[in-house]
Kinemage of the C-alpha trace (Angstrom):
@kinemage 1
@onewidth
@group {chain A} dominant
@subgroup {mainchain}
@vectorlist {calphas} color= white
{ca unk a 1} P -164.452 11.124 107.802
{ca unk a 2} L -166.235 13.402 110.202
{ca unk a 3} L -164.154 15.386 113.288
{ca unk a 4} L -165.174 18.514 114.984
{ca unk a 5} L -162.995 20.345 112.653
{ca unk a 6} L -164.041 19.387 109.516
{ca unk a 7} L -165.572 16.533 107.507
{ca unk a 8} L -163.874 14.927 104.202
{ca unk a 9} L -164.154 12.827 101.886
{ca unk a 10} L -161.950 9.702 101.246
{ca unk a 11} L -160.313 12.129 97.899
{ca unk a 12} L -160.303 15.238 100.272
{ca unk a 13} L -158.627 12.824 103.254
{ca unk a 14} L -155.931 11.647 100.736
{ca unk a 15} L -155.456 15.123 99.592
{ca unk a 16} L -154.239 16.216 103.117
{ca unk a 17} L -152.168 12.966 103.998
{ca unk a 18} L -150.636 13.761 100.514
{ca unk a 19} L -149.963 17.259 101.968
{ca unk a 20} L -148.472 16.123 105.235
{ca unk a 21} L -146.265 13.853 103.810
{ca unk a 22} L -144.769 16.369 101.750
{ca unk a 23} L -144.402 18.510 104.737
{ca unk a 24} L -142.703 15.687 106.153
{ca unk a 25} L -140.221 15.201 103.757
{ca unk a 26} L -139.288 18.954 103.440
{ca unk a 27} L -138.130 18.429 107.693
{ca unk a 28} L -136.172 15.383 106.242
{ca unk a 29} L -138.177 12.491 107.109
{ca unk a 30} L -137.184 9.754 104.893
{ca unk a 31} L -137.865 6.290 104.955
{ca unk a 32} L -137.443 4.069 108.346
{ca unk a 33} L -137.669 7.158 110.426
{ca unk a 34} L -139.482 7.361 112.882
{ca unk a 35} L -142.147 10.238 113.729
{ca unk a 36} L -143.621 11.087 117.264
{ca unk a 37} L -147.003 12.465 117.475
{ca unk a 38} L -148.756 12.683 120.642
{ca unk a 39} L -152.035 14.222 119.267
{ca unk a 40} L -156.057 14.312 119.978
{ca unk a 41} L -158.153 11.575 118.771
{ca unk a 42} L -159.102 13.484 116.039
{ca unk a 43} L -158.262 14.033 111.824
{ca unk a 44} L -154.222 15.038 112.728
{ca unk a 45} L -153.809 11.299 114.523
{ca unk a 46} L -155.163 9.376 111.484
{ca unk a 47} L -153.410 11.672 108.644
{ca unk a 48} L -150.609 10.994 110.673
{ca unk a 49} L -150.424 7.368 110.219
{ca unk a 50} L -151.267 7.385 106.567
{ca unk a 51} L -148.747 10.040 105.952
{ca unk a 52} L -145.867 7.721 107.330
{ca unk a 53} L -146.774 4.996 105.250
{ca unk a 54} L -147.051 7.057 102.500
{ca unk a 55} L -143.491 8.399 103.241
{ca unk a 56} L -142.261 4.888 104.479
{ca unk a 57} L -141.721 6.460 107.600
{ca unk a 58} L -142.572 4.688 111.285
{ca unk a 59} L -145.216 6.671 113.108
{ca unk a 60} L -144.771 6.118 117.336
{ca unk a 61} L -148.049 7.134 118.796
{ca unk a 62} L -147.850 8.451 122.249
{ca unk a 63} L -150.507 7.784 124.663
{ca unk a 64} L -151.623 11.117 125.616
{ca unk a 65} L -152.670 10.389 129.510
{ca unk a 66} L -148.763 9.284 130.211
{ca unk a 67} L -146.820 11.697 132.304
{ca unk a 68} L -143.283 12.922 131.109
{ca unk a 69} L -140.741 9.975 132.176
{ca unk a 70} L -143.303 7.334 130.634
{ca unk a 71} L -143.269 9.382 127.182
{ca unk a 72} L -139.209 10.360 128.148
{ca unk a 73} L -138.692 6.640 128.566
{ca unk a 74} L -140.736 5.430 124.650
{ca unk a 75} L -138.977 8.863 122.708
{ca unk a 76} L -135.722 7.304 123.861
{ca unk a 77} L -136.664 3.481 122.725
{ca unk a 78} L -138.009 4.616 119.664
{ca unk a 79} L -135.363 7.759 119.002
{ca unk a 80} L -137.633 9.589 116.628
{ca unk a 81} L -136.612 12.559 114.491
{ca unk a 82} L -138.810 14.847 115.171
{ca unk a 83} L -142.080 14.732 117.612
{ca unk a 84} L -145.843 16.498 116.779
{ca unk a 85} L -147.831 17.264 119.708
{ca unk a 86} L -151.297 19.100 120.502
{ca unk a 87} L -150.733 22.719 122.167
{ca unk a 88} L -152.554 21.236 125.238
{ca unk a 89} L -149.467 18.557 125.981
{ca unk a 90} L -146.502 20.752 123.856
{ca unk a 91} L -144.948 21.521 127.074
{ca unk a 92} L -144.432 18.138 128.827
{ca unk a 93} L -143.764 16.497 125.586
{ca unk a 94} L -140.706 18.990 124.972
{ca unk a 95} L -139.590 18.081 128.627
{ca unk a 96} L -140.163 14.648 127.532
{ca unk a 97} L -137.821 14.693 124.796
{ca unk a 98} L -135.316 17.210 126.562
{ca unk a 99} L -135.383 14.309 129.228
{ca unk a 100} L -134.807 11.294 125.973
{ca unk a 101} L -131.915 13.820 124.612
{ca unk a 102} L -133.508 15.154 121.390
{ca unk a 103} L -134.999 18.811 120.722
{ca unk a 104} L -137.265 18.463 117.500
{ca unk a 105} L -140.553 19.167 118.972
{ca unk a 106} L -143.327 20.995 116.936
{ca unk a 107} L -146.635 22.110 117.360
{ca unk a 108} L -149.088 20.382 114.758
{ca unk a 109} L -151.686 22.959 114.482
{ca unk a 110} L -152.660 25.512 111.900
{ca unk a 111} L -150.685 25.165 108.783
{ca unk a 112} L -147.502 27.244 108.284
{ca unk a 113} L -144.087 26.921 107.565
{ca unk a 114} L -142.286 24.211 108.848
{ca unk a 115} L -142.773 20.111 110.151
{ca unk a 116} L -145.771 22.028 112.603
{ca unk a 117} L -148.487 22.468 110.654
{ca unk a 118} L -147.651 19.342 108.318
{ca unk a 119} L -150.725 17.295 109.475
{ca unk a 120} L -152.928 19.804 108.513
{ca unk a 121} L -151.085 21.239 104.957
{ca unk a 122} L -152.502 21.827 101.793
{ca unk a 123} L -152.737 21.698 98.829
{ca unk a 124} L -150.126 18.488 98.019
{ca unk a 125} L -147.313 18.629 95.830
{ca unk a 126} L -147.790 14.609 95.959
{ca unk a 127} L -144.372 13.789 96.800
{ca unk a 128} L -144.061 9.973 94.627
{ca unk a 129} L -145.419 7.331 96.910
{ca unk a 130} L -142.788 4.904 97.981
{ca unk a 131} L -144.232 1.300 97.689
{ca unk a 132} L -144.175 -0.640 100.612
{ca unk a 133} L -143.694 -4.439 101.192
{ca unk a 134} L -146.674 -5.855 103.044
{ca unk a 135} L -144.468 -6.798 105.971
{ca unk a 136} L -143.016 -3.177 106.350
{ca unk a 137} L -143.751 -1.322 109.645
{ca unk a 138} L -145.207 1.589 109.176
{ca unk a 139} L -146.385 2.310 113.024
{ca unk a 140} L -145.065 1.260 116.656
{ca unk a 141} L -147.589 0.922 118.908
{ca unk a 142} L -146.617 0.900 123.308
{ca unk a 143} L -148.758 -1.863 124.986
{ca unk a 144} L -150.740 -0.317 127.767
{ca unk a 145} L -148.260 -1.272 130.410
{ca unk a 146} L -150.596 -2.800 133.067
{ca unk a 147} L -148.812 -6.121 133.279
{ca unk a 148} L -145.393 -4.782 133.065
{ca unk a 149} L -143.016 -2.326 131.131
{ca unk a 150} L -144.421 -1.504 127.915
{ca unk a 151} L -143.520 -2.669 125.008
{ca unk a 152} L -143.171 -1.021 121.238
{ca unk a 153} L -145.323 -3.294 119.068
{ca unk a 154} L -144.657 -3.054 115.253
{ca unk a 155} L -147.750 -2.817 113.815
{ca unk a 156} L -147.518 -4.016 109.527
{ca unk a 157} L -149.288 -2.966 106.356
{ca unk a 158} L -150.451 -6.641 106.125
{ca unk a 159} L -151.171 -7.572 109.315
{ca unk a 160} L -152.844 -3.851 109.279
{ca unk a 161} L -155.055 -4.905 106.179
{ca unk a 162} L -155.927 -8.242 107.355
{ca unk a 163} L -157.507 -7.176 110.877
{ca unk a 164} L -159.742 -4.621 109.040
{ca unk a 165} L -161.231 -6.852 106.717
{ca unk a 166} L -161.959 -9.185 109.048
{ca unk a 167} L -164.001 -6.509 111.004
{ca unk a 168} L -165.602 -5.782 107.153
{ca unk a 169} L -166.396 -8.865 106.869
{ca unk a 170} L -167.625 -10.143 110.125
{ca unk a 171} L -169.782 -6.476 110.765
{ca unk a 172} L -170.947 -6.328 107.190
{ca unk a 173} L -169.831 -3.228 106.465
{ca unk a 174} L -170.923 -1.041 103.673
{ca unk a 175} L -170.426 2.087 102.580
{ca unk a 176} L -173.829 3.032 103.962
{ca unk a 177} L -172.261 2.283 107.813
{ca unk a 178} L -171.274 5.480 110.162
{ca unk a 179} L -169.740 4.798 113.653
{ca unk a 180} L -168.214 6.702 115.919
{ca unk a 181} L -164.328 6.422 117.007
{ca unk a 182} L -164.406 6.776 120.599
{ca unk a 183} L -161.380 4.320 120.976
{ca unk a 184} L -158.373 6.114 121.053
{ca unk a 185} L -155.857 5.876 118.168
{ca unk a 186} L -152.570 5.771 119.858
{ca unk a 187} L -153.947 2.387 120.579
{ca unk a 188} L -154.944 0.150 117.383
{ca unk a 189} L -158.129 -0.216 118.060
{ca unk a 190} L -159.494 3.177 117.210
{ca unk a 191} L -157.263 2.838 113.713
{ca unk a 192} L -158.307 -0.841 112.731
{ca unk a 193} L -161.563 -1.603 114.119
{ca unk a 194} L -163.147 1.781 112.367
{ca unk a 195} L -161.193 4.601 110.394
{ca unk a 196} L -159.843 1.732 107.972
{ca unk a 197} L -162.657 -0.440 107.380
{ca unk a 198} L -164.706 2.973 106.437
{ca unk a 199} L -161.784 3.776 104.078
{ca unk a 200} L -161.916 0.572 102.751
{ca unk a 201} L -165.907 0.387 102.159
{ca unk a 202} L -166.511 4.408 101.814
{ca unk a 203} L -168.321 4.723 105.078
{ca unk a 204} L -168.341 7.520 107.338
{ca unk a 205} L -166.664 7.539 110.599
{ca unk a 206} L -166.698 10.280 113.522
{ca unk a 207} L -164.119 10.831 115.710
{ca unk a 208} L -164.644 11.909 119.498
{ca unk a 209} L -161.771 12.926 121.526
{ca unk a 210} L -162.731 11.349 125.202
{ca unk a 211} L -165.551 9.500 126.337
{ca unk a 212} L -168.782 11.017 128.328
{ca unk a 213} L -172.008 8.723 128.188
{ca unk a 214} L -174.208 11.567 127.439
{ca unk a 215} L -172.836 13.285 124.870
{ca unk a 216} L -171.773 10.147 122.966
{ca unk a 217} L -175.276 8.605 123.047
{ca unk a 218} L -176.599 11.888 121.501
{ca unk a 219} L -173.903 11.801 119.017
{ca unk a 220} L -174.447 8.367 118.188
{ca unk a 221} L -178.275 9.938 117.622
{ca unk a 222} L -177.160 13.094 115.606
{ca unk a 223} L -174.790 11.006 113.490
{ca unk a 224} L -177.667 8.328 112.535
{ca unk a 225} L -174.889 6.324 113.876
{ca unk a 226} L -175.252 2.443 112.491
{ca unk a 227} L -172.804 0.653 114.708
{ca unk a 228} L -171.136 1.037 117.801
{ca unk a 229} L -168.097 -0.873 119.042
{ca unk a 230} L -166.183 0.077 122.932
{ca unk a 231} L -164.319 -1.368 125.811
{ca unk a 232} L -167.819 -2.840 128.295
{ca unk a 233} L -167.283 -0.383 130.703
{ca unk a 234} L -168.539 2.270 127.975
{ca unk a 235} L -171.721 0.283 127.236
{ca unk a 236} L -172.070 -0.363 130.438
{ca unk a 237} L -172.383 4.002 130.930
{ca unk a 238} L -174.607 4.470 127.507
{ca unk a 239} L -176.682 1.317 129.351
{ca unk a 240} L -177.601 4.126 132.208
{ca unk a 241} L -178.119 6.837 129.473
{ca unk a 242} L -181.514 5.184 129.353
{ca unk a 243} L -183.611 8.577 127.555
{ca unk a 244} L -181.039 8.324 124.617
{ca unk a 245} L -179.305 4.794 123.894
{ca unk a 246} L -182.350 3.183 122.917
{ca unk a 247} L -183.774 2.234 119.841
{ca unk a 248} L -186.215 5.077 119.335
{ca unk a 249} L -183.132 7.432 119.385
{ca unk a 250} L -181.084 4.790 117.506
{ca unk a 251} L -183.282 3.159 114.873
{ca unk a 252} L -180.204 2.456 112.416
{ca unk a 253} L -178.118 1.043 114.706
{ca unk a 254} L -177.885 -2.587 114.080
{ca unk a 255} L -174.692 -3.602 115.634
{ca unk a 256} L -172.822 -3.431 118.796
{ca unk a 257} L -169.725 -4.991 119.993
{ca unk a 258} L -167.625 -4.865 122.750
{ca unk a 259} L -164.369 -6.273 124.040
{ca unk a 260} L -161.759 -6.016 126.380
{ca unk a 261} L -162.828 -6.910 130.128
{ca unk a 262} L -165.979 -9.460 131.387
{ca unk a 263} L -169.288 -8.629 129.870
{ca unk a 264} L -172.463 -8.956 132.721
{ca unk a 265} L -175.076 -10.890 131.075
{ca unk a 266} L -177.513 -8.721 132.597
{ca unk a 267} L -176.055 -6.104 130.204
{ca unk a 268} L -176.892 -8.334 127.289
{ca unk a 269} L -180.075 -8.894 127.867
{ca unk a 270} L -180.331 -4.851 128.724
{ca unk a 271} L -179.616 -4.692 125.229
{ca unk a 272} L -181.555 -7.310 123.766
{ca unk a 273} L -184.494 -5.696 125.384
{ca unk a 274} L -183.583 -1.677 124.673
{ca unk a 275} L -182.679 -3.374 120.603
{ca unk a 276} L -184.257 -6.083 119.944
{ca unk a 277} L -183.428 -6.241 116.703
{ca unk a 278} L -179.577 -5.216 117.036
{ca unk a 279} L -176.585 -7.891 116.349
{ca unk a 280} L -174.383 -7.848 119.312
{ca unk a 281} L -170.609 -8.918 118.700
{ca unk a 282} L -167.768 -9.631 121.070
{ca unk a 283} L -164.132 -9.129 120.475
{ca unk a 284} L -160.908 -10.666 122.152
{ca unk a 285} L -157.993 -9.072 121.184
{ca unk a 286} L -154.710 -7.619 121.771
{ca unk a 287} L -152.267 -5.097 120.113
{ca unk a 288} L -150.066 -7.664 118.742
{ca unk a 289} L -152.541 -9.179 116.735
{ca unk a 290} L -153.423 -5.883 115.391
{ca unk a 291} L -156.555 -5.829 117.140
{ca unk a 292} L -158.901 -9.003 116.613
{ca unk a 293} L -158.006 -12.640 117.604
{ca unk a 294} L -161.273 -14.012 118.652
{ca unk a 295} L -164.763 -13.093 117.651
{ca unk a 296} L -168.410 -14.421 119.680
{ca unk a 297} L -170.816 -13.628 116.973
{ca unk a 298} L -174.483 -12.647 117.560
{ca unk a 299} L -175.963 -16.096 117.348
{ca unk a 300} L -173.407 -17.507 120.350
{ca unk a 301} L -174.042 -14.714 122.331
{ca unk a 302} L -176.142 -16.557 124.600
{ca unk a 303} L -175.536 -19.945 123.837
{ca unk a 304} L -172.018 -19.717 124.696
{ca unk a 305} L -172.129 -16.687 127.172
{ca unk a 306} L -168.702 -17.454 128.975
{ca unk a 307} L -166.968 -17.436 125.704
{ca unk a 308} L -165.054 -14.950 123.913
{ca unk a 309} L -165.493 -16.506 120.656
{ca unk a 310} L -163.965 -18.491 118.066
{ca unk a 311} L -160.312 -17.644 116.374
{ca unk a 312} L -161.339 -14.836 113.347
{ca unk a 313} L -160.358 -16.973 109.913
{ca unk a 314} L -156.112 -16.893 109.601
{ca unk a 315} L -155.774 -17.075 112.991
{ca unk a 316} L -154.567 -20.250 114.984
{ca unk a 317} L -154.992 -20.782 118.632
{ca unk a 318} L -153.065 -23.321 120.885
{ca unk a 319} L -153.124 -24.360 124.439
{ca unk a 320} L -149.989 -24.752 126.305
{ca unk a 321} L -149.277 -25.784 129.593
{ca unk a 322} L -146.082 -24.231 131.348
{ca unk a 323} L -143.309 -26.619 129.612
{ca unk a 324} L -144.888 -25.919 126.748
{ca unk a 325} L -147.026 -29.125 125.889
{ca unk a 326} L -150.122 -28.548 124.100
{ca unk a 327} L -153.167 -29.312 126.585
{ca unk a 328} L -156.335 -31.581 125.676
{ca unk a 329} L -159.848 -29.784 124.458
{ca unk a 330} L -161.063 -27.992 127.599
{ca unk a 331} L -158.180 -27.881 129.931
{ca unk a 332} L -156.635 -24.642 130.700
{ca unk a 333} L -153.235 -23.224 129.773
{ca unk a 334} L -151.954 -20.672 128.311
{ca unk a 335} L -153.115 -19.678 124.988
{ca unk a 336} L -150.505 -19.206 121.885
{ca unk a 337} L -151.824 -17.059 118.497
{ca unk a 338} L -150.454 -17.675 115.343
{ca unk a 339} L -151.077 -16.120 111.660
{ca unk a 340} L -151.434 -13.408 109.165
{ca unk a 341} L -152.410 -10.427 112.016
{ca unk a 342} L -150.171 -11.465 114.442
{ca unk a 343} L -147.476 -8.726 115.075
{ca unk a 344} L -143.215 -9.872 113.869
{ca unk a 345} L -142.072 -8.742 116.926
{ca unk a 346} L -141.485 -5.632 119.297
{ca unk a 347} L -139.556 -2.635 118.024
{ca unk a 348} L -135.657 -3.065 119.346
{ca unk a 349} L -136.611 -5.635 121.929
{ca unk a 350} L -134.721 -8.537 121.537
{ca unk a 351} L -135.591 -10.188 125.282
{ca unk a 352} L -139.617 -9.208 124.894
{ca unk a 353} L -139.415 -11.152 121.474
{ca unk a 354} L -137.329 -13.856 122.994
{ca unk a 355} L -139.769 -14.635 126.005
{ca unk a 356} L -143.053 -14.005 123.847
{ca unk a 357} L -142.334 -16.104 120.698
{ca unk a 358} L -141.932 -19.856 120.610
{ca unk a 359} L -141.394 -20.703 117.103
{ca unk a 360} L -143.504 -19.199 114.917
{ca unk a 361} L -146.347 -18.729 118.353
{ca unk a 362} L -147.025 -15.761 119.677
{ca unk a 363} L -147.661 -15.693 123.768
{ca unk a 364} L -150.800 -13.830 124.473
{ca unk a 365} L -149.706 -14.051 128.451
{ca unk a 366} L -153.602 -15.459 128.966
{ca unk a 367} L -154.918 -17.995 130.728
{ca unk a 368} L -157.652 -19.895 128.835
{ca unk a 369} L -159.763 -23.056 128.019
{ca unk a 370} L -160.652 -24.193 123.877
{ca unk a 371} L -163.715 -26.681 123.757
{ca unk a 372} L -163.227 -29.183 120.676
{ca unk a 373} L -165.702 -26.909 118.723
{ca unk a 374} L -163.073 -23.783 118.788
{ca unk a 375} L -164.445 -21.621 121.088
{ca unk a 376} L -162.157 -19.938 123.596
{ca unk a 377} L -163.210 -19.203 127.624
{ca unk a 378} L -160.384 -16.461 129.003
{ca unk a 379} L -159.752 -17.208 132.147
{ca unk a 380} L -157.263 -14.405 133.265
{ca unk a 381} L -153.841 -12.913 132.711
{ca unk a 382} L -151.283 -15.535 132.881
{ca unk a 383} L -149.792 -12.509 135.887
{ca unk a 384} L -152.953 -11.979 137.048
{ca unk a 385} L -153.867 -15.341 138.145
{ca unk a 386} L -154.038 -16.211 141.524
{ca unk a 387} L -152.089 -19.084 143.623
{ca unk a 388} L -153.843 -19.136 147.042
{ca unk a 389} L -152.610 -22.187 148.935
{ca unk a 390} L -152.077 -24.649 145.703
{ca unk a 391} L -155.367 -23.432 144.192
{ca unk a 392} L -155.583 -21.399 140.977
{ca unk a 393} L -157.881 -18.626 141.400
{ca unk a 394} L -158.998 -17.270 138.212
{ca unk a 395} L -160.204 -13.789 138.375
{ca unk a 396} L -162.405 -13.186 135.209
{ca unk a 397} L -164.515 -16.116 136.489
{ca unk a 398} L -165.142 -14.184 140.066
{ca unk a 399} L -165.957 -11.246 138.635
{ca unk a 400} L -168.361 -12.056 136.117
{ca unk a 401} L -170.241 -14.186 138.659
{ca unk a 402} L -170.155 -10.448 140.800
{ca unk a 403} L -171.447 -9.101 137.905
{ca unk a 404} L -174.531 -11.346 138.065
{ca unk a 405} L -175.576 -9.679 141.466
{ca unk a 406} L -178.370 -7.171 140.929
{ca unk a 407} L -176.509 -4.149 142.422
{ca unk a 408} L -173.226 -5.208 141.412
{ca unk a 409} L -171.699 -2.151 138.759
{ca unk a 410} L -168.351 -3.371 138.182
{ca unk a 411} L -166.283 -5.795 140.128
{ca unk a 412} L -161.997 -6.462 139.894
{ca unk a 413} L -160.540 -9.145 141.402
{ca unk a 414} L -156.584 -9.238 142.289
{ca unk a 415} L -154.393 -11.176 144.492
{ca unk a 416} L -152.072 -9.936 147.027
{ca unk a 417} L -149.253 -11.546 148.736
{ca unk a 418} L -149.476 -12.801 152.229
{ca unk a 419} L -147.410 -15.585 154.272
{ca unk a 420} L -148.462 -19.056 154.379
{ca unk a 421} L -151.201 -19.348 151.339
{ca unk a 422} L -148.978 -17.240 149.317
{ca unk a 423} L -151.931 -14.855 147.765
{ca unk a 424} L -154.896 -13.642 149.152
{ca unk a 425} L -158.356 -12.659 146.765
{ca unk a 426} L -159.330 -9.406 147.169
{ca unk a 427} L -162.376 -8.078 145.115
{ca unk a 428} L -163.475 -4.248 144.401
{ca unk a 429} L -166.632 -3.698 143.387
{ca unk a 430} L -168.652 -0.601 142.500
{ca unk a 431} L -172.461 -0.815 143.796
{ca unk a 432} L -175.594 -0.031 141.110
{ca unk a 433} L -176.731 4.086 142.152
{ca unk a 434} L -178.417 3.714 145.407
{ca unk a 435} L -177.788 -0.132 145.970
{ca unk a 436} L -177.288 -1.155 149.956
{ca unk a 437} L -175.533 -4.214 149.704
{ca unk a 438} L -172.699 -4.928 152.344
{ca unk a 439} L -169.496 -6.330 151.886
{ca unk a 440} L -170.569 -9.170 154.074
{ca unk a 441} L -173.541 -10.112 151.829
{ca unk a 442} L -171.666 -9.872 148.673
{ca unk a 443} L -169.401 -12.563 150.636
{ca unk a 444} L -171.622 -14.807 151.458
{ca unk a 445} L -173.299 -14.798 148.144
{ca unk a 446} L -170.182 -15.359 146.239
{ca unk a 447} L -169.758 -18.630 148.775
{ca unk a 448} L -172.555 -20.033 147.570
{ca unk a 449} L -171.411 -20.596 144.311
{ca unk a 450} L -167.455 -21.348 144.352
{ca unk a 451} L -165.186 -22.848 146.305
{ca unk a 452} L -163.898 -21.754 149.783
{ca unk a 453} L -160.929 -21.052 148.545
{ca unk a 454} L -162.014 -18.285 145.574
{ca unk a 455} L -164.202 -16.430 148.204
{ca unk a 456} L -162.155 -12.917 148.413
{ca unk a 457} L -160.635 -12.419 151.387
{ca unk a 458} L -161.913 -8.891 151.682
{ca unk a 459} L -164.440 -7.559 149.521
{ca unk a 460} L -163.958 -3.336 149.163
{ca unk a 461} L -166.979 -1.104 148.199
{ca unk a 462} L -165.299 1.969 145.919
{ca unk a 463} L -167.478 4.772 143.739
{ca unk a 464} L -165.080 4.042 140.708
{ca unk a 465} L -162.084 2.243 139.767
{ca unk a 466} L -159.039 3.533 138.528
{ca unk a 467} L -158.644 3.018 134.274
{ca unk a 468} L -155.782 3.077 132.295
{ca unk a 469} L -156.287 5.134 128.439
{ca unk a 470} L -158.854 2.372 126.953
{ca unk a 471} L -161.289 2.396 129.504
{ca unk a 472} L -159.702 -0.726 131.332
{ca unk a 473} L -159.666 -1.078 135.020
{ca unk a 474} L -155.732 -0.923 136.023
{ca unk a 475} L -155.467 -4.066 137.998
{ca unk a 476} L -151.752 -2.884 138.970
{ca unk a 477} L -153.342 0.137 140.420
{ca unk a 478} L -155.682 -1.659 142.962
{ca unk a 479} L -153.175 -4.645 143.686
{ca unk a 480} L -150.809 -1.738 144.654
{ca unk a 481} L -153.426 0.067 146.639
{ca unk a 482} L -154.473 -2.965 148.926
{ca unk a 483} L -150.585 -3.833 149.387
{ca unk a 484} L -149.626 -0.635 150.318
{ca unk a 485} L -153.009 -0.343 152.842
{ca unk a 486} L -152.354 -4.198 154.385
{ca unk a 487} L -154.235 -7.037 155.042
């Protein structure tokens, strides 16, 4: 593993976990405590999760762009015994915790006495290992929040274990593979799609803490990176890095993959035309299925184009409609997960686990379609779906026919209420550097290919859209901002 503050091997990386687990159990961490960090996305965030398992402890990752009463609000759920933050948040996370009642708050930086520096200690005394069962919790993971309060998802050695190898498997990784981690880790993406698989295989990965197009398509050059995997809106910036994310400055890279939000087609071809001879890969996933659900290999990329793939292998999907009845091949509903990476439940939340499990079916909360031959369409958030006088209005099919206008960035569709049709379609759309386009035209040009009653309302022209920590655009954040304006 490669950060900006040092590179170790996978003996030198177990070395310091070793260390901070000791460190941890001299504060009096035991097993089924819980341990706060709210860290960089750098070597102290993934000790810290492989020091809690080691310990048998519960690390609760805190999402470092929340504001106090959001991280007040998860230290009280989770009532941790101590918390470990970066100098750069210390002071709003000890408000934070002031706020949720407890005072343990430490600085994890340079080693020295006491639970601060116990990310970061060495040499180990090796404190004995206490073997887990595969089902045990060893993190809790907040949901992103953008559809509702979050919630604490218990994330599971096997569950854990599963998802990786599945991206081993399906990426054909080797221990000859470097990629970088721009994904955060107090989401599980940055953890399971990368820093595990390359502990598994004896790769190398490289964590980057934050996200700048530049700098990461030169890193991705320095590092001889050899795959690349981010939320579209990041290959959609290294697309207009266009001296250095190509495949002169890339010639290893053979794979990337993407996930999260519509994909423009235009980008794929951009690809297939900047690396023509790299595999591209799209992932469907959430938190509660420990990352992957669905995967669109290379070879359906553009035979299936408005699919997100086919359910990875232990994974079920179903169809529901909203009593519950299973739907027929191609109709849409809502669509149910079920196997070996799917989450047991959120952390001291019996009315979440109530509403979200039917059996033994986990509720994704999306809307989508499965064709006889497996492969899933997403439609939309099951919230995020519009009702516009009787019609369903699904917004991931609006704004990936946006994206299929030439000067057409980005593009977020949301509904709003209004009297008599109930909703109204409002899209936002971000305009290609120098692009003229009206609101009008973009109108009329959707209305020639869907139905009067999908054509948006108003159409509004913004230079960038608001994003929650992954890169997403925060629907909740532009529904509120059109309410609040009027219609």
């Amino acid at each position: 593993m490669r950060t900006d503050e040092a590179v170790l091997t996978n003996a030198e990386f177990a070395e310091v976990v070793a260390g901070a687990a000791d460190r941890l159990a001299e504060a009096g961490v035991s097993r089924g405590d819980r341990v706060a960090t709210c860290l960089r996305n750098g070597l102290e965030s993934a000790v810290g999760f492989f020091a809690c398992a080691r310990l048998g402890a519960v690390l609760v990752a805190l999402n470092t762009r929340l504001k106090v009463p959001q991280w007040a609000a998860q230290l009280a759920h989770s009532q941790p015994v101590l918390v470990l933050s970066h100098p750069e948040w210390l002071h709003e996370v000890k408000a934070a915790a002031h706020e949720a009642g407890m005072d343990a708050v430490y600085e994890a930086g340079e080693p020295g006495p006491g639970p601060g520096g116990a990310l970061l200690a060495s040499p180990a005394l090796w404190t004995p290992v206490v073997a887990p069962h595969e089902d045990d919790t060893f993190a809790v993971l907040y949901t992103s929040g953008t559809t509702g309060r979050p919630k604490g998802v218990q994330v599971t050695h096997r569950a854990t274990i599963h998802a990786a190898l599945t991206y081993v498997h399906a990426f054909g990784l080797t221990s000859d593979d470097r990629s970088l981690v721009v994904l955060p880790m107090f989401y599980i993406s940055g953890l399971v799609d990368h820093v595990i698989p390359h502990l598994l295989t004896g790769g190398w990965c490289v964590t980057v803490d934050g996200f700048h197009a530049g700098r990461v398509a030169r890193r991705l050059s320095t590092e001889r990176a050899t795959w690349f995997m981010g939320v579209p809106a990041m290959v959609g910036l290294l697309l207009r890095a266009e001296r250095t994310f190509r495949s002169e400055s890339l010639p290893e890279l053979r794979l990337v993959a993407y996930g999260g939000a519509p994909f423009p087609n235009a980008w794929i071809a951009e690809l297939r035309r900047r690396f023509p001879d790299t595999a591209l890969c799209e992932v469907y996933g959430l938190t509660e299925s420990h990352s992957p659900a669905t995967m669109l290999l290379d070879a359906d990329v553009f035979t299936h184009p408005a699919s997100v793939g086919r359910a990875i292998p232990g994974l079920e999907t179903r169809v529901v409609d909203d009593d519950g009845t299973e739907v027929a091949p191609g109709e849409a509903g809502e669509m149910l997960l079920r196997g070996a990476n799917v989450t047991p439940g959120y952390y001291r939340d019996d009315d979440a686990n109530a509403s979200a499990f039917v059996d033994s079916w986990f509720r994704t909360g999306d809307v989508a379609r499965v064709d006889p031959n497996g492969y899933v369409d997403l439609l939309d958030r099951k919230k995020d779906m519009i009702q516009r006088g009787g019609f369903k209005v699904y917004s991931v099919e609006l704004e990936s026919l946006l994206l299929e206008h030439p000067d057409v960035v980005e593009a977020a569709i949301v509904g709003v209420p209004v009297e008599l049709v109930g909703e109204d379609v409002v899209a936002f759309v971000v305009l290609r550097e120098g692009a003229s386009t009206r609101p009008a035209s973009l109108r009329y040009w959707l209305a020639a290919r869907v139905a009067d009653f999908q054509v948006p309302r108003r159409l509004r022209l913004v230079g960038e859209m608001p994003r929650n920590s992954t890169g997403k655009i925060d629907k909740a954040a532009l529904r509120e901002r059109e309410t609040s304006a009027g219609i």
